[in-house]
N, C-alpha and C positions, 0 to 999 in steps of 0.2 A: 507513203504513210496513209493509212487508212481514217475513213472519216472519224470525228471526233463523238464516243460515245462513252457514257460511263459516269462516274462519282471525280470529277478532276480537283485537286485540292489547289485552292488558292492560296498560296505559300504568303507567310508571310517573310518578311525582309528581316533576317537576323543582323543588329549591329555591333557594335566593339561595346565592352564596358563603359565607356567613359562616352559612347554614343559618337565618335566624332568619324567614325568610317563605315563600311556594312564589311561583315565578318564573313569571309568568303569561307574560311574552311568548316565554321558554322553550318552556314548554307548548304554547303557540297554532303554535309554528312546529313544536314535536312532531307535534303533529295534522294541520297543514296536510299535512308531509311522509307521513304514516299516508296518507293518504287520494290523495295524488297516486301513493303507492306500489303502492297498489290492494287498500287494505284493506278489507272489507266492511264493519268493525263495528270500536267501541273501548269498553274498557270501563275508566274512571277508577275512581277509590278502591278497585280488590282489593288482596290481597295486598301484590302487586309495585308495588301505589301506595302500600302502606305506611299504609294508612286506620288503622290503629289508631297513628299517628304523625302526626294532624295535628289540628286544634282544627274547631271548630264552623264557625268564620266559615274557615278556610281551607279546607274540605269546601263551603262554598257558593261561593268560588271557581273551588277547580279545577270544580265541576259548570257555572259561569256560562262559565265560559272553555271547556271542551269541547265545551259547545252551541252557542256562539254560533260558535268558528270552525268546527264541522261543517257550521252552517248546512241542516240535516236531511239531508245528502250521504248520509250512512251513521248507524246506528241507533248509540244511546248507551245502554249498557247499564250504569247506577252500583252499585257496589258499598255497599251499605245496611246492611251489617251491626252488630249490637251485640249483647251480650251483655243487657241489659234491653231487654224485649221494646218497651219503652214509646218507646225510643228509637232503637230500629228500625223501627217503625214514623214516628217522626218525621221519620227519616232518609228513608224512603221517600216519603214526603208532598213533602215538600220537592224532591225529586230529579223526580219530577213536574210539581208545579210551576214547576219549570228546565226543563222541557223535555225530559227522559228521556225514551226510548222503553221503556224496562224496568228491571229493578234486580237486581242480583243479590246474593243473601245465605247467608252462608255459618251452620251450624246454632250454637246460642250454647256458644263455649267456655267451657272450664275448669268448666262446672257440669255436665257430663255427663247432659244431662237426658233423661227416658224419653220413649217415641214419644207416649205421650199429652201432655206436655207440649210438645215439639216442633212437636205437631200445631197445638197451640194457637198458639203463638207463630207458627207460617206460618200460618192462621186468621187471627190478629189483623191480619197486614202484608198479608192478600187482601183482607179485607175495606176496607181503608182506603186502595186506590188501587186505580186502574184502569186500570194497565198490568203487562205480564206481569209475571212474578215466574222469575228463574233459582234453581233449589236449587245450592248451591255444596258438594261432600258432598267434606268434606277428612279422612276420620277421625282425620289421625295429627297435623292440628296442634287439630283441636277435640273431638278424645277421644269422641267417638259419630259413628256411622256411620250413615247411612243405608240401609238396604236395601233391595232392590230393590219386595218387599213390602210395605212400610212408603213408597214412591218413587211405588208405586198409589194410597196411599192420600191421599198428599197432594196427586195430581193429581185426587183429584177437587174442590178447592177452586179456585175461578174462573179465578183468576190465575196461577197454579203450569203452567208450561206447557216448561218447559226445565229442565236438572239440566246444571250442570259436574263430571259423575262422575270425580273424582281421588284414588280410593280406591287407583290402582295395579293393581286388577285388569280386565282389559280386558272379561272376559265378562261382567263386568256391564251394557252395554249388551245385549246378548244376553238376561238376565235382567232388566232390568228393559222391556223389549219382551213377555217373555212374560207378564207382567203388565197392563201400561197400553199399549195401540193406540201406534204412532208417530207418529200424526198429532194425538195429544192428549200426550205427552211427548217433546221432542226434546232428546236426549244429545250434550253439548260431550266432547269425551275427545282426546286425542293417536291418531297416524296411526293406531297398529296398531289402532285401536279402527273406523277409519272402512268396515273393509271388512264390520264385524259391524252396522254401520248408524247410527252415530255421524253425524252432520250438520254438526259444525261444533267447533272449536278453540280454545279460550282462550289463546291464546300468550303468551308472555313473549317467545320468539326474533324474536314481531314486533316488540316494541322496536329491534331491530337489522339484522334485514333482513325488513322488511315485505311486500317484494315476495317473498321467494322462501318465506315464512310461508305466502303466500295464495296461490301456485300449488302449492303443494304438496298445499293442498287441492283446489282446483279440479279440479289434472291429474284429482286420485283418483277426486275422486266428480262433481263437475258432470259433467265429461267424460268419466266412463267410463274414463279414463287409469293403473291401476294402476302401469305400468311405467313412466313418465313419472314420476307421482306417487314412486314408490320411490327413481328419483334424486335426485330432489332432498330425499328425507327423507336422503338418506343421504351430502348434499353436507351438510347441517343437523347429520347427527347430532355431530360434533367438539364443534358451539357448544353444540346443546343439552347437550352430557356436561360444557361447561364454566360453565356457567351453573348448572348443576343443584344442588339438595343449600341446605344453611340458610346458603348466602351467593349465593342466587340474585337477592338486590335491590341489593346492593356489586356483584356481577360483571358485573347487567343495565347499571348504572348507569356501570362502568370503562367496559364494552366501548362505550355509548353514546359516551363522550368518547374513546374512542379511535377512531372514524369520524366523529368534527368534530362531535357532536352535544352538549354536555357538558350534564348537567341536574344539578349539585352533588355534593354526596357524600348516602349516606343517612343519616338521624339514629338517632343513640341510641337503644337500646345498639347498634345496626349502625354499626361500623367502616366504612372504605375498604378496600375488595380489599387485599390483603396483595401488596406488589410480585413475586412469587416469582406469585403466580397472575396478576398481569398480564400479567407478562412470556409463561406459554402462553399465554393469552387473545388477545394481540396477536398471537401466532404463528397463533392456529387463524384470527382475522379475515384475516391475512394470506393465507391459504389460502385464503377464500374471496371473497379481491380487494374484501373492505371496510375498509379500513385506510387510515384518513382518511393523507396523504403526509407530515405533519407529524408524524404517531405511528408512522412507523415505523421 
């Protein structure tokens, strides 16, 4: 499998009506459509899959279900994360074993742990598999931050070979380049980031339109395409402004069933989009001509 570049949409976890299992054949048809769309890469349980909202044996699900219908088409990047090191690394083991091509893990919240401890715990989950390892550097939901400094130093462990930099500040790929070579650290970041040498995009907006996710990268950087690229971040920018913010897994998951896609509600404690933001939400789809004919 080739290294990890491009627009990869962070899928979210489709569940049953009634919320009480994840919807496999949901999913499988998520994925198909990812991939017919011309997604590079998809990456299960982050975030916006709501990984700290599903059980052991349902994490080994969605992981069976995403590999098997990728069928190796495009790289699978599983989100492994935990706050006990012992079960992040388990998680990783496992996600391997299904067939990953990588794993990404976000650094362990709520314990605010120092770089030497940190260091340890990505240490533990290099040593215990043998495919890449994505750093996920989210400060403001896991309360430490990765630094660019500190970015050097954990690439020099085997497996550590990618960072989803979503600190908010863009020059961090800039900074953490002056550090660690690009061709031994390659930075996931949103557009503005791609012209400072960013390689590749962890979406959420490709849950909803996948195709126009991954040309937006492409125009930018495969192709040389700035201006190209620019339109279509700024055909995008409405959905992303409406997606955005701590109801971005309710809003991914409305606007999904509002283009014929529906993958349940999110569970607990996340609500259902509040009808007043669906109602924009269905307006901004409407604006960008994905607006399944039945929802609108």
């Amino acid at each position: 499998m080739p290294g990890f570049e491009g627009s990869y949409t962070v899928l979210v976890t489709p569940f049953t009506e009634d919320g009480a299992g994840v919807d496999a054949p949901a999913l499988r048809s998520l994925v198909e459509w990812q991939i017919d769309q011309g997604v590079p890469g998809l990456i299960p349980l982050g975030s916006t899959g709501e990984f700290l909202s599903v059980s052991d044996d349902e994490r080994t699900l969605v992981i069976e279900t995403v590999v098997d219908q990728a069928k190796g088409r495009v790289p699978i990047v599983v989100g492994t994360a935990n706050e006990w090191c012992d079960i992040a690394v388990r998680y990783s083991r496992e996600a391997e074993s299904l067939g990953a091509d990588g794993v990404m893990v976000i650094q362990p919240y709520y314990s605010s742990p120092t770089e030497d401890e940190l260091f340890e715990h990505y240490r533990r989950i290099s040593d215990a598999i043998s495919i890449p390892i994505m750093l996920y550097n989210n400060p403001r939901t896991a309360n430490v931050d990765l630094r660019p400094a500190f970015v050097a130093r954990l690439a020099e462990l085997d497996n550590v070979r990618y960072i989803k930099e979503a600190s908010g500040d863009q020059s961090r790929v800039r900074e953490i380049h002056r550090h660690v070579a690009e061709d031994r650290m390659v930075v996931f970041s949103r557009y503005d980031a791609w012209m400072l040498g960013a390689r590749g995009w962890v979406s959420v907006c490709g849950n909803i339109v996948p195709d126009l996710s991954a040309e937006a990268y492409r125009q930018t950087v495969t192709l040389g395409n700035p201006a190209a690229g620019r339109e279509i971040y700024h055909r995008l920018y409405p959905l992303l402004d409406a997606i955005d913010g701590d109801l971005y897994v309710s809003a991914t998951k409305a606007a999904l069933a509002l283009i014929g896609r529906p993958v349940g509600s999110p569970r607990l404690p996340r609500l259902p989009l509040p009808e007043a933001s669906v109602a924009a939400l269905r307006r901004v789809l409407a604006d960008l001509g994905v607006l399944a004919e039945k929802a609108a």
